[in-house]
N, C-alpha and C positions, 0 to 999 in steps of 0.2 A: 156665684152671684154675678149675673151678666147686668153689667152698668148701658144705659142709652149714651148715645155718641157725644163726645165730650167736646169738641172741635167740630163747630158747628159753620164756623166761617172763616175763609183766611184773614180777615179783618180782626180777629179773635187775638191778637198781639198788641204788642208795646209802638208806638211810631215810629222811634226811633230804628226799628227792622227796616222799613221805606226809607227814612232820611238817609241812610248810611247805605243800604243796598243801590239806591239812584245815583252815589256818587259811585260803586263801585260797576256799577252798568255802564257808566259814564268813563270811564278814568281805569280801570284796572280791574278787565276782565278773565287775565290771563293770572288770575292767583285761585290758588287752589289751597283748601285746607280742611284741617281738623279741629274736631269740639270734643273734649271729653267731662260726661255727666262725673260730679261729685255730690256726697252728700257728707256735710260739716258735721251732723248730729252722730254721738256714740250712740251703739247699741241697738240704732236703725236697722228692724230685719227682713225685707221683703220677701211674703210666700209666693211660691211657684203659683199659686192663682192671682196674687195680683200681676206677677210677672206675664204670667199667658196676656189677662185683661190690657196690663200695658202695651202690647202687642199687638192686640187685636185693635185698639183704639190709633196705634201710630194707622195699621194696615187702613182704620177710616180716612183718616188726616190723609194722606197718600189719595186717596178717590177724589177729592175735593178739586174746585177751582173757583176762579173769581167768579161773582156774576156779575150780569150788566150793572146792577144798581152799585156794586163796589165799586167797581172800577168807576162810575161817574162820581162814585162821595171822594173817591182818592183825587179825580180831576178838579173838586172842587177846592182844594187842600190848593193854597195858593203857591207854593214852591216844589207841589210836584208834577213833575214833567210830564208831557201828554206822552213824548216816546216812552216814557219808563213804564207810562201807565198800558202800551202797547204790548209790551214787551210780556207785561203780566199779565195779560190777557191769554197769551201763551204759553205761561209758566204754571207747574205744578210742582208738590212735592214730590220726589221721588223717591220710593220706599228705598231700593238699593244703596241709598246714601247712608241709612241708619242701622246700626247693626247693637245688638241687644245680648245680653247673658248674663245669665244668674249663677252664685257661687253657693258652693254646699250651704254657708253661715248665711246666708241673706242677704249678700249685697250686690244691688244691681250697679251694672256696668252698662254703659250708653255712648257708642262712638258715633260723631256723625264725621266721615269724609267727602268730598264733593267739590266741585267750584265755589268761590266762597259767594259769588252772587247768589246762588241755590241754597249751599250748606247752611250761610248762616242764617238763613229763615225756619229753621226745626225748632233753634232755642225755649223760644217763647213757649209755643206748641207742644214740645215734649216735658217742661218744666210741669205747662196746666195740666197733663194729663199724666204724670207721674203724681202729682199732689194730689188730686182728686179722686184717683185710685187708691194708693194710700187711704186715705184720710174717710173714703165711704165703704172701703173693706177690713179697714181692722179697728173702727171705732162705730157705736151707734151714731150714725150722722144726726139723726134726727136729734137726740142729746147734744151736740154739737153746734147743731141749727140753734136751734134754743139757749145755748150759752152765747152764742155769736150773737145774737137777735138781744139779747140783755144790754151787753155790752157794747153795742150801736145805739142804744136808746141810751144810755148814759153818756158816750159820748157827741150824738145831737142835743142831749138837754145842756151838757156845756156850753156849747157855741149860745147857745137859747139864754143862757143865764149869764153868759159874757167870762166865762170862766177859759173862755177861748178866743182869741179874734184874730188869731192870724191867717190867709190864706194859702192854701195849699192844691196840689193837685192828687187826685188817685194816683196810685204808682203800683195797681198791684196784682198784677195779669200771673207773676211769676210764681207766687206764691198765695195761691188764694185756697182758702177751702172747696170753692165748686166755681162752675161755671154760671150757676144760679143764682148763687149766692153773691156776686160779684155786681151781676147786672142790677138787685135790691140795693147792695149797702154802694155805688154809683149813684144809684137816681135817688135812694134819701141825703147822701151828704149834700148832693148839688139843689134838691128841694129843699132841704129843712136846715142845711146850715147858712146860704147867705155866701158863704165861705170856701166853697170848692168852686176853684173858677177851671176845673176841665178832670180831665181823665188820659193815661196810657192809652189805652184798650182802643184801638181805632173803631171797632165793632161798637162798643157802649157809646163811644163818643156818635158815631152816625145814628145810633136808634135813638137817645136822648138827647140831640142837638146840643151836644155841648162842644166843648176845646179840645182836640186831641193834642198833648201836648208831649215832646221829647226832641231831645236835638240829635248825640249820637252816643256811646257805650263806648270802651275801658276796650274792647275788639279791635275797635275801626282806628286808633293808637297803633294797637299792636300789630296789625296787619301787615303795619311797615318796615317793621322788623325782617320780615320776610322778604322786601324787594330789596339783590344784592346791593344797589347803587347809592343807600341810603344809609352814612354812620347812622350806630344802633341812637348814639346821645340826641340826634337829630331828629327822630320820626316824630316829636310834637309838633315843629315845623312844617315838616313835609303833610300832616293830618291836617293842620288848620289851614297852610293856604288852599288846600285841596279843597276843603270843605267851603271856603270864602267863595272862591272862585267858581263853585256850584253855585251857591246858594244868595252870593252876593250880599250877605248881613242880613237876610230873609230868616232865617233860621239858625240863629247865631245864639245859644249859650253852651260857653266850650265849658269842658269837661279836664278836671286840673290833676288829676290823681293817678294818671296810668304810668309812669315812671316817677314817678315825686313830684309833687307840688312847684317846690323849689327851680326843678329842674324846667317845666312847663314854662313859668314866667318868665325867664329868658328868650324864648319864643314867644310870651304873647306881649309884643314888641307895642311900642304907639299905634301901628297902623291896625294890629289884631283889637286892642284895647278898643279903639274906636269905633270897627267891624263890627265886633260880638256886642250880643244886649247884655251879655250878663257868664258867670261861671258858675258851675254846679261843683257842691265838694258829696262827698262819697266814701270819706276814710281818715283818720285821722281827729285830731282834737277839734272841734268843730268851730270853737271860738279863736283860738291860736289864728286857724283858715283863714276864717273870715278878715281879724285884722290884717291880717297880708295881705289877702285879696286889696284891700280898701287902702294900706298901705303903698300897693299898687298903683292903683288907678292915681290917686293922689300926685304919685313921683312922674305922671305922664300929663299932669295937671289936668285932671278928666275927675270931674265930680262925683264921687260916688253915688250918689245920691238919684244919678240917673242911672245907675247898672245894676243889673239883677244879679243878689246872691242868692243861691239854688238849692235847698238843702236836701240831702236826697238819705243821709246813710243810718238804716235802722232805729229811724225815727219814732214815739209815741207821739202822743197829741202833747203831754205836761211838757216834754222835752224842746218839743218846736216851738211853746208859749214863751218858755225862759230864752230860747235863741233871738221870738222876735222880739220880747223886749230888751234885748240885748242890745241889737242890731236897727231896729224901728227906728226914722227920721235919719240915720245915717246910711241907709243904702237902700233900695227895693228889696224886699223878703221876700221869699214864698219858700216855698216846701214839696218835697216829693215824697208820699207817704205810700207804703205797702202792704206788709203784713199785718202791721198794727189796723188797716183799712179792714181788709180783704180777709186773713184768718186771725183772727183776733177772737180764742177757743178758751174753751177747759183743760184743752188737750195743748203739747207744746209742740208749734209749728214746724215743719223742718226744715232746716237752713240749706237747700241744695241749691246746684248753679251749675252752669254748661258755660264753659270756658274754652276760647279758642286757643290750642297747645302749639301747632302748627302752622306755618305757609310755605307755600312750595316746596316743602320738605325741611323747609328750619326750623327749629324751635322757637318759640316766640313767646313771650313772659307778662305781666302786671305786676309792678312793685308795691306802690302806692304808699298810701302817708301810713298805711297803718299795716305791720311785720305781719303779722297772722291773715291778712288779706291775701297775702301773695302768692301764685301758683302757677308751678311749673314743672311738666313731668322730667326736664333735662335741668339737674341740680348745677353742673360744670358751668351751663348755656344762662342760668340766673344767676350766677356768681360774675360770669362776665359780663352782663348785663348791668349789674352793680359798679365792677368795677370801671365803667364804659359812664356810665352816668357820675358818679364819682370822681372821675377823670377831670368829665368839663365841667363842673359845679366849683373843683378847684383850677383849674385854669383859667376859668372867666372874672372868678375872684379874686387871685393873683396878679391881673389885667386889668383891675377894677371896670371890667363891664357889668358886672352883676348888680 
């Protein structure tokens, strides 16, 4: 079964690839890393034809580059930078970054190494065309189409009957059923619910004039683990002024969960609080989050009520209703929604994800609020990581700066 080209534009990703890749074009071009592909789901078994198919579809993605008309929708993105957008004018993927192999039992294996300005641009792109291979080779899509198409009409006739009214954005490039199917259930939520004020997908956002919208990922944390100069307890610090000092509170909702929650707020000091419009949670009790968050802002005498909470972590639509009326009139709400978006099946979705393991040859980790979230191929290198955040959570507590 040969599939048509799945990766159609580099635009064809999350935003948050540009946000995060401009500061590191900017600020730290000499880090180099690794991404190793997982998939969460038991039982999962890739055939040697979808594996060729995967193959042949990265060898597309590898031909590609910007066209004119991207690179002028990126200039038009008010925080990204005209050198960055120079830069990508020049840059392609390079297939030699990605290395691929299948195991007798069916499980693919997915390394990307490379400069991380490069590297970490395959994620997005190898996620869409691992799911869409999957998912159009060992199930009748078209059955599939058909259950998805159900269940998009029941969840527009919600918002239509008020069984819904919170806003949200698309979230769901990484895990979608097709490249097809993404661009339909995009342009119905944002036509027919009232309710979706953007999309990930920078491609869906320029064809349907909507919001591209993401700040940065659970990576651009850990990346700093890898520069020696930096204690590990400190890399939240060292991520946000970086990212301030790019973006100047232009594109400010930080991201709370890459070593604990806990740990983050310590770093997001008065002057961060003020900076960022808002924080996104991603793990964790979602309610517990949010009071803290607001407990936060509150102890910095900064009114919640003008700062964005960001829900983002395996979201349905019933789930995100009970969050906003949870939260509604006490802070700004919105929502980052994915596969509930995107593959919302007969079939059960796969939970897979390409996570940066390495920089410059160190191990580099994700704890976050939630134990089962966390991954790291160097067991020793998470334990100390642990004990390294642990450390200052009690000693700033002891200190009463906490």
């Amino acid at each position: 079964m040969k599939l048509e080209p799945i990766i159609v534009s580099l635009l064809d990703t999350d935003l948050y690839k540009f946000n995060m890749d401009q500061v590191i074009f900017h600020k730290h071009t000499d880090l180099s890393g690794e991404y190793y592909f997982r998939c969460r789901n038991e039982g999962v078994v890739f055939t040697r034809e979808m594996y060729n198919e995967i193959n042949e579809q990265i060898d597309h993605l590898c031909s590609l580059k910007f066209r004119k008309e991207e690179l002028d929708y990126l200039r038009s993105i008010r925080f990204i930078k005209n050198d960055y957008v120079e830069f990508l004018r020049l840059w392609r993927p390079i297939r030699d970054y990605v290395e691929t192999s299948l195991s007798e039992n069916g499980e693919l294996q997915i390394v990307v190494r490379g400069p991380l300005f490069s590297a970490m641009q395959f994620e997005i792109f190898l996620l869409e065309i691992v799911n869409e291979v999957y998912f159009r080779m060992k199930y009748d899509y078209a059955g599939l189409r058909k259950s998805a198409e159900e269940r998009l009409d029941g969840k527009i006739q919600g918002f239509r009957e008020g069984k819904y009214t919170f806003q949200f954005a698309e979230f769901g490039c990484r895990r979608r059923l097709s490249r097809e199917w993404q661009d339909v259930v995009v342009r119905r939520l944002a036509e027919e619910t009232g309710c979706c004020v953007g999309t990930s997908n920078v491609y869906l956002a320029m064809k349907h004039r909507l919001t591209p919208i993401g700040t940065y990922a659970h990576e651009f944390v850990q990346m700093y683990q890898g520069i020696d100069a930096i204690p590990l307890a400190y890399t939240n610090h060292y991520a946000l002024e970086d990212w301030y000092d790019e973006y100047r509170g232009d594109n400010g909702t930080a991201l709370s969960d890459t070593i604990t929650t806990d740990l983050f707020l310590l770093d997001f000091n008065r002057a961060m609080v003020n900076n960022f419009t808002g924080v996104r949670h991603d793990s964790g009790d979602p309610y517990e989050w949010g009071e803290k968050i607001i407990a936060h802002y509150q102890k910095y005498g900064v009114d919640p009520r003008t700062k964005l909470l960001l829900f983002s972590d395996s979201l349905d639509f019933d789930r995100a209703q009970k969050l906003d009326d949870h939260f509604r009139n006490r802070a700004r709400v919105s929502f980052g929604i994915g596969t509930f978006c995107s593959n919302d099946t007969c079939a059960t979705p796969l939970n897979i994800v390409i996570k940066l393991q390495t920089v410059n040859g160190r191990p580099v980790a994700k704890l976050s609020d939630a134990p089962g979230k966390a991954m790291c191929r160097d067991e020793d290198y998470l334990e100390y990581l642990k004990r390294s955040v642990a450390f200052r959570l009690d000693r700033e507590k002891s200190v009463g700066l906490n």
